[in-house]
C-alpha atoms as an extended CHARMM CRD file, in Angstrom:
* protein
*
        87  EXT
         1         1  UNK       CA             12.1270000000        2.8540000000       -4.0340000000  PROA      1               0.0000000000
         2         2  UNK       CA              8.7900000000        4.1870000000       -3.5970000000  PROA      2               0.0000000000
         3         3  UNK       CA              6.7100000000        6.0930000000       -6.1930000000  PROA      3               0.0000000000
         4         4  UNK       CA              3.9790000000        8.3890000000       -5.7540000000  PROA      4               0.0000000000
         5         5  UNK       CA              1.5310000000        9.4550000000       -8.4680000000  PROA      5               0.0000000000
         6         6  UNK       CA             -1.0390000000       12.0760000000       -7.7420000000  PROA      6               0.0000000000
         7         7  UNK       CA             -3.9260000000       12.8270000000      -10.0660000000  PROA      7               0.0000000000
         8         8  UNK       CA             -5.9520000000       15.8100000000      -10.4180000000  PROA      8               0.0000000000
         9         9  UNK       CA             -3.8390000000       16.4180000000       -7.3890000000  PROA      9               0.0000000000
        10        10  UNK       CA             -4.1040000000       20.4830000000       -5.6960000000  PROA      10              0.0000000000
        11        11  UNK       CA             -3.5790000000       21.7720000000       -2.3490000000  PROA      11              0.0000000000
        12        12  UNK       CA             -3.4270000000       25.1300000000       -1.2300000000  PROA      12              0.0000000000
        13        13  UNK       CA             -0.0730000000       26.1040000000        1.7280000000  PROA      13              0.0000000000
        14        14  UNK       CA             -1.1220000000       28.9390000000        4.0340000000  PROA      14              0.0000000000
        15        15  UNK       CA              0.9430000000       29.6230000000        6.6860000000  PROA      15              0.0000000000
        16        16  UNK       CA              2.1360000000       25.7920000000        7.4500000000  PROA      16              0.0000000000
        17        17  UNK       CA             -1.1990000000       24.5620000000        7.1040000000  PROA      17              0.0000000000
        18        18  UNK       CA             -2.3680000000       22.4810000000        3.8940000000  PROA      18              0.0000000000
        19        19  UNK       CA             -5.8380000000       22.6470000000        2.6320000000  PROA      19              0.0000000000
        20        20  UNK       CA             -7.4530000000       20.8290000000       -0.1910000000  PROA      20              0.0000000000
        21        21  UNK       CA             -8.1410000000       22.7750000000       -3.3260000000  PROA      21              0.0000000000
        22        22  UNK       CA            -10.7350000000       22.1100000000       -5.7520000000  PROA      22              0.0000000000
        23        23  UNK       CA            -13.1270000000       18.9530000000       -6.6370000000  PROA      23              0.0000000000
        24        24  UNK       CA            -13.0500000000       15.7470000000       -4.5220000000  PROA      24              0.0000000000
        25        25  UNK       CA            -12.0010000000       13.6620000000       -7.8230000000  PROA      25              0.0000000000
        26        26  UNK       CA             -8.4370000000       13.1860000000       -6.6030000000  PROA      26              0.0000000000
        27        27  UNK       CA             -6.5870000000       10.0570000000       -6.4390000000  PROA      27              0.0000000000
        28        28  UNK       CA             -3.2190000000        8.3460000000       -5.7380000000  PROA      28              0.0000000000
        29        29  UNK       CA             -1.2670000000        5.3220000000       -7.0690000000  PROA      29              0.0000000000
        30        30  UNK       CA              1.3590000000        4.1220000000       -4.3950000000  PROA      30              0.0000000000
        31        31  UNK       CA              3.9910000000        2.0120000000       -5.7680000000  PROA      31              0.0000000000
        32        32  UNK       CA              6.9120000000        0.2370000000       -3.1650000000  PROA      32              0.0000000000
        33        33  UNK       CA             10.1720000000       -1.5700000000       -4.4940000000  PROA      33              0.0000000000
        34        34  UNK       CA             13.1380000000       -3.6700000000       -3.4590000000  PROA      34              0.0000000000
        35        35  UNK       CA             11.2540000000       -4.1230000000       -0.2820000000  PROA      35              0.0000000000
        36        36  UNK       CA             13.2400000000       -5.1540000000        2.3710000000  PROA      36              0.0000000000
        37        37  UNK       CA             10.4950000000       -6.3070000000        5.0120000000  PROA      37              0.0000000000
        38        38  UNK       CA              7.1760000000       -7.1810000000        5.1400000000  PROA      38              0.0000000000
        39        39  UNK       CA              4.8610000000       -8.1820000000        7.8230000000  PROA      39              0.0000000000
        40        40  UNK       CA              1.5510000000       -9.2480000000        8.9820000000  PROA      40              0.0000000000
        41        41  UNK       CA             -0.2380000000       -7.7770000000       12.2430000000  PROA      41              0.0000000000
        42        42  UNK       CA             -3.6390000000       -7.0930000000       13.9710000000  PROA      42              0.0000000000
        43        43  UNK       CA             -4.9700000000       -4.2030000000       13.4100000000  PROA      43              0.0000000000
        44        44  UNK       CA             -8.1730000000       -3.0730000000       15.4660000000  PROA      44              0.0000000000
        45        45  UNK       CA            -10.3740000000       -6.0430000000       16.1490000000  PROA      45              0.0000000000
        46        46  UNK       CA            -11.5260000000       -6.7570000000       12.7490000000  PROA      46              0.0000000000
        47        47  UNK       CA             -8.5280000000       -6.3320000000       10.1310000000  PROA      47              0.0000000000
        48        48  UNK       CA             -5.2040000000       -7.1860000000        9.2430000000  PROA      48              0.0000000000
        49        49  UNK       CA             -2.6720000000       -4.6180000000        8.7760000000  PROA      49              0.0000000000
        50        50  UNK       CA              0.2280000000       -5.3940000000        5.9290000000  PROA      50              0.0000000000
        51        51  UNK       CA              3.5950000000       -3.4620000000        6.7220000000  PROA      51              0.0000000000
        52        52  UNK       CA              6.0480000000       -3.2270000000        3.8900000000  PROA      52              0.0000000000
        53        53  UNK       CA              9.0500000000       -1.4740000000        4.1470000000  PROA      53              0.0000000000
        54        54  UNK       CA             12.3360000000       -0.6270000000        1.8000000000  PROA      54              0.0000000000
        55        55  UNK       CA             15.6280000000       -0.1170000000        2.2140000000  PROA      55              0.0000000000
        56        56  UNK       CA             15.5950000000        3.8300000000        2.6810000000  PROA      56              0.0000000000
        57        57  UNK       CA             12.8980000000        3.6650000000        4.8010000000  PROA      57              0.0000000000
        58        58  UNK       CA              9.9860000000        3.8580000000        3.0670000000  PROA      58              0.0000000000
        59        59  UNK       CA              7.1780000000        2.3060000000        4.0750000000  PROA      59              0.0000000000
        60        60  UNK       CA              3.5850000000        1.4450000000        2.8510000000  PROA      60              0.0000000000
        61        61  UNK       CA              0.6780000000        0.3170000000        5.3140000000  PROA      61              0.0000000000
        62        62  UNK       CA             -2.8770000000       -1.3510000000        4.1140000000  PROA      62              0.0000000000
        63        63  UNK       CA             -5.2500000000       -2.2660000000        5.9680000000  PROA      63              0.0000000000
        64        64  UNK       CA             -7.7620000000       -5.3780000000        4.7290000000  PROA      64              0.0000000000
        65        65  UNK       CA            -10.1290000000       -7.8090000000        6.3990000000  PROA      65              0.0000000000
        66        66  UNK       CA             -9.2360000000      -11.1150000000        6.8910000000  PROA      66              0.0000000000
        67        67  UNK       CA            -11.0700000000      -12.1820000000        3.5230000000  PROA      67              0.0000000000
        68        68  UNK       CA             -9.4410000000       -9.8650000000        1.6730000000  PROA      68              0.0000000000
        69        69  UNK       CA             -5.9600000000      -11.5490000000        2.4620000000  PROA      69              0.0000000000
        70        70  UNK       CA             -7.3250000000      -15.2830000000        2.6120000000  PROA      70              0.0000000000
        71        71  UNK       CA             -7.5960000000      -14.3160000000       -1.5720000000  PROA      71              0.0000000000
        72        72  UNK       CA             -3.9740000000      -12.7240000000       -1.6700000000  PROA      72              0.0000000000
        73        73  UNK       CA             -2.8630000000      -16.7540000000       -0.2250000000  PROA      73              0.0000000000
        74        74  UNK       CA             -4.6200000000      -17.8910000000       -2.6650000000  PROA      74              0.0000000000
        75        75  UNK       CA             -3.1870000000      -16.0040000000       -5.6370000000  PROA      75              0.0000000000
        76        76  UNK       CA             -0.0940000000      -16.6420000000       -4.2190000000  PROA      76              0.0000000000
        77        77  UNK       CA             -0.4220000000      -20.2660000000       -3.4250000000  PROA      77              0.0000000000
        78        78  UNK       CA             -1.4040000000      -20.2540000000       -7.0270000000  PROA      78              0.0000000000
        79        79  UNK       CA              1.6310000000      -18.7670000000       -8.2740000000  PROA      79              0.0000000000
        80        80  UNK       CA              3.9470000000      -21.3610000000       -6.8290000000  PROA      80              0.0000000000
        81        81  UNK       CA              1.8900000000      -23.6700000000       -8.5230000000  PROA      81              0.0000000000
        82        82  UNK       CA              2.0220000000      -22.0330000000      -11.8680000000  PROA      82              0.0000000000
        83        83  UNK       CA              4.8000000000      -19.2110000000      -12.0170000000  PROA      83              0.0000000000
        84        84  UNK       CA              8.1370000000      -19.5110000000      -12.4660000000  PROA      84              0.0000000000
        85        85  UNK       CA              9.1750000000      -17.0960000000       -9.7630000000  PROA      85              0.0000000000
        86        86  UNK       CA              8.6880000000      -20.1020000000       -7.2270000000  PROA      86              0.0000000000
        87        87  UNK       CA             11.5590000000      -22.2050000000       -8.8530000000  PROA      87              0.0000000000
């Protein structure tokens, strides 16, 4: 299940073609569930790109540098330590 919230979110549809509308103080939360599969691949010659992906399809891409996921080990390596999701 993915969600997608949109704040202070406007666009503007003219004839098949979107165009922003209004101040540049937009954001988006991104929110993926149940996923099915993840994976780990190069991406240009400097990051890592993460590729998770549910069951209907849906599928959420970041992009971080190789620091950047050496701390998400960590946290995790953590939690198996410490959580009781690893039991």
């Amino acid at each position: 299940m993915l969600t997608l919230s949109l704040e202070e979110f406007m666009v503007e549809l003219n004839e098949g073609s979107i165009k922003n509308v209004g101040p540049t103080n937009k954001s988006a939360t991104v929110k993926l569930f149940d996923v099915e599969s993840a994976e780990a691949r190069e991406f240009g010659d400097k990051r890592v790109k993460l590729v998770f992906e549910d069951e209907d399809g849906s599928e959420i891409q970041v992009s971080l540098f190789p620091d950047d996921v050496r701390k998400i080990v960590d946290d995790i390596e953590a939690l198996e330590d410490e959580s009781p999701v690893f039991e």
